[in-house]
VEXBA-879765 format. One line per 3 residues: their letters; for each residue x, y, z of C-alpha. Coordinates in steps of 0.5 Angstrom, whole numbers, plus 500, padded with zeros to 3 digits. Example, Ala and Ser with C-alpha at 12.3 -4.5 7.8 and 13.67 -1.06 7.14 Angstrom:
BEGIN
as> 525 491 516; 527 498 514
//
This chain:
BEGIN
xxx> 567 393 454; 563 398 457; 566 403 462
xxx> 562 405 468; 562 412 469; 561 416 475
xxx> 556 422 474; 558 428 477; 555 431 483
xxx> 549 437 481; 551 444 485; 547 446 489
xxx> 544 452 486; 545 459 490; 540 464 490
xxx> 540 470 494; 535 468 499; 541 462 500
xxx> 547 466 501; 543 471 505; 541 465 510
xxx> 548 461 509; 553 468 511; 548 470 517
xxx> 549 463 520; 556 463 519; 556 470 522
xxx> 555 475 518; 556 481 520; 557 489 519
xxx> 553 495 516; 550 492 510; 546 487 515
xxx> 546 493 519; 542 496 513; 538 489 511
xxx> 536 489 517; 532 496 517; 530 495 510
xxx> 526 488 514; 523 491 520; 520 498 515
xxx> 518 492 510; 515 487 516; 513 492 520
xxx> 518 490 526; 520 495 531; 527 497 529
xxx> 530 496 538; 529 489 536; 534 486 541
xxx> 539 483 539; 538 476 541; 533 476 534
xxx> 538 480 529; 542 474 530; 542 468 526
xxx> 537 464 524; 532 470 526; 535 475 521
xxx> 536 469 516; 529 468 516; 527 476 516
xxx> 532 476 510; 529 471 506; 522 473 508
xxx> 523 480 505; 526 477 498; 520 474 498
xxx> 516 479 498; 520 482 493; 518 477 488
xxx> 511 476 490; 510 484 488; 508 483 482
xxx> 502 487 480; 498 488 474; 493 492 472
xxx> 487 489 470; 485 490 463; 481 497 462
xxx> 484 500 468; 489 506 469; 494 508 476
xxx> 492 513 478; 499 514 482; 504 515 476
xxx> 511 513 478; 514 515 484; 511 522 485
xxx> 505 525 486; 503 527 479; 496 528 478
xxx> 494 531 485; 493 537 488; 491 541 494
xxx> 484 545 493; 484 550 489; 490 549 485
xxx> 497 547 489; 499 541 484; 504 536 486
xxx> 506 535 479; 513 532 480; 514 533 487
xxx> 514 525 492; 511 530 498; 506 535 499
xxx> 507 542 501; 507 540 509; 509 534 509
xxx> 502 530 510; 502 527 503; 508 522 500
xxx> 509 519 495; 514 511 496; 515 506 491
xxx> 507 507 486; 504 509 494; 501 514 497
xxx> 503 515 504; 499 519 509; 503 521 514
xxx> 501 523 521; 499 529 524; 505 535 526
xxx> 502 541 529; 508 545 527; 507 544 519
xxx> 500 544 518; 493 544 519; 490 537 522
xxx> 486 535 517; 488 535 509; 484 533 503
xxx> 489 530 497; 484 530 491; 487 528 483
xxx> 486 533 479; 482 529 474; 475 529 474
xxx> 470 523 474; 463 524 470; 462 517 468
xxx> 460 512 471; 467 508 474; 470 502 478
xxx> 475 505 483; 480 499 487; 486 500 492
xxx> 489 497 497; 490 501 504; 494 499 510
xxx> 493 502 517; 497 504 523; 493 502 529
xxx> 487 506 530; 489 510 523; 483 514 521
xxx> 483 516 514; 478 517 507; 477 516 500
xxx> 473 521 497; 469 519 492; 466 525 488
xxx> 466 529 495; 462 524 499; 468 520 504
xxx> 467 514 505; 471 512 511; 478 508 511
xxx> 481 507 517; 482 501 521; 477 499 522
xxx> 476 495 528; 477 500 533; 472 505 531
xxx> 467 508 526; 462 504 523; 465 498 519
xxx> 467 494 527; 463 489 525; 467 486 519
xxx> 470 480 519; 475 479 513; 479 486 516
xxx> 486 484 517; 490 490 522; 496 493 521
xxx> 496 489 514; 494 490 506; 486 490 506
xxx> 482 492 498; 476 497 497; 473 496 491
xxx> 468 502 490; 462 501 484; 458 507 481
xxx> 453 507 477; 448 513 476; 451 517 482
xxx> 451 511 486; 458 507 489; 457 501 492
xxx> 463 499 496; 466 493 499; 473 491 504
xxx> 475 484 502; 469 483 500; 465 485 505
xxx> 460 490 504; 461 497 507; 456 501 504
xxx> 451 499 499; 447 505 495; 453 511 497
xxx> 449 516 493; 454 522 489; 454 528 487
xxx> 454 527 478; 462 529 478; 467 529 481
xxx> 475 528 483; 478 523 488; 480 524 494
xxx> 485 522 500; 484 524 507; 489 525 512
xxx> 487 525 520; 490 521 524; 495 516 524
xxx> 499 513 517; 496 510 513; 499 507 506
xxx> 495 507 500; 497 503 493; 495 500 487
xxx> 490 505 486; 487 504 480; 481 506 476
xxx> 477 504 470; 472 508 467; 465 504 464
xxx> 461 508 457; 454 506 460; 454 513 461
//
């Protein structure tokens, strides 16, 4: 005769996201929620006096949840031919004209420029560390004909540039002022892509898409440039691929 046996219940499979919503909700509390939730407000951008009411339960479960997210969702890989142009975690490669290199330095001399995680951030204006407008160049140059691609994020009302060559092509957000309010995929105060094309000294540029300047004419060499204004503005995943039709 056969016997009947009982299967034995599965367990619930615990992940971080999980244990993070489980202990908030039982009532999580001390310096490390106090930490996560500062590292939530840098990540999705929220004021760091929220109030109490939404550091509480399931509203920080959520914000937690979402940061671990994004966490796994960062998964970027180069495309085929292309090459960082931000190495690691400092600013290798960049320089202030004529020679002051940032080779292994996370931040420029006065502060405008700082490496974070493979970005570049560009730090508002200070009066007592510098001038008001800066220009990061890499210290490469780029004869040939290329594709040049990053993603940017802007504060409100930001105003940066790319430099491609020399000429700027203007990076800000875009919305509130400069030549590009018409564009209609923009998203502000989030990850936008740029995608510069040159052929025979002309860059053809878009935003998501959309174009922002057909027939940019450049000079026939030249570095790549950042520009600092004002606001801050977060570069990342500036990559570039160098094309042999020239």
């Amino acid at each position: 005769m056969r016997v009947a046996t009982l299967a034995s219940p599965r367990r619930p499979r615990i992940t971080i996201r999980s244990w993070v919503c489980r202990g908030v909700s039982d009532g999580l509390k001390g310096p490390l929620v106090d930490k996560l939730w500062g590292t939530c407000c840098d990540r999705l951008r929220l004021p760091m006096n929220t109030s109490k009411t939404l550091r509480s339960g399931r509203c920080l479960a959520l914000a937690l949840a979402l940061l671990t997210c994004a966490a796994q969702a960062d998964s970027f890989k180069l495309e085929p031919g292309f090459l960082p142009l931000v190495a690691g975690k400092d600013l290798t490669g960049w320089k202030y004209k004529p020679s002051e290199s940032f080779d292994g330095k996370v931040e420029a001399s006065d502060g405008r420029y700082t490496a974070k995680d493979g970005q570049i951030v560009v730090n508002d204006y200070n009066a007592a560390k510098g001038p008001h407008l800066r220009q990061l160049w890499t210290q490469k140059e780029f004869p040939k004909d290329f594709i040049l691609r990053l993603e940017f994020r802007a504060s409100v009302n930001a105003d940066s540039g790319i430099f491609l060559r020399g000429p700027q092509l203007q990076c800000r957000d875009y919305l509130v002022a400069g030549p590009y309010k018409a564009l209609k995929k923009y998203k502000p105060q989030d990850w936008n892509q740029i995608e510069v094309v040159v052929k025979d000294n002309v860059a053809h540029c878009t935003c998501n898409g959309e174009v922002l300047e057909a027939a940019l004419k450049l000079p026939e060499t030249g570095p790549i440039g950042l520009e600092a204004d004002h606001g801050q503005m977060e570069y990342r995943r500036i990559r570039v691929k160098e094309l042999t039709s020239k």
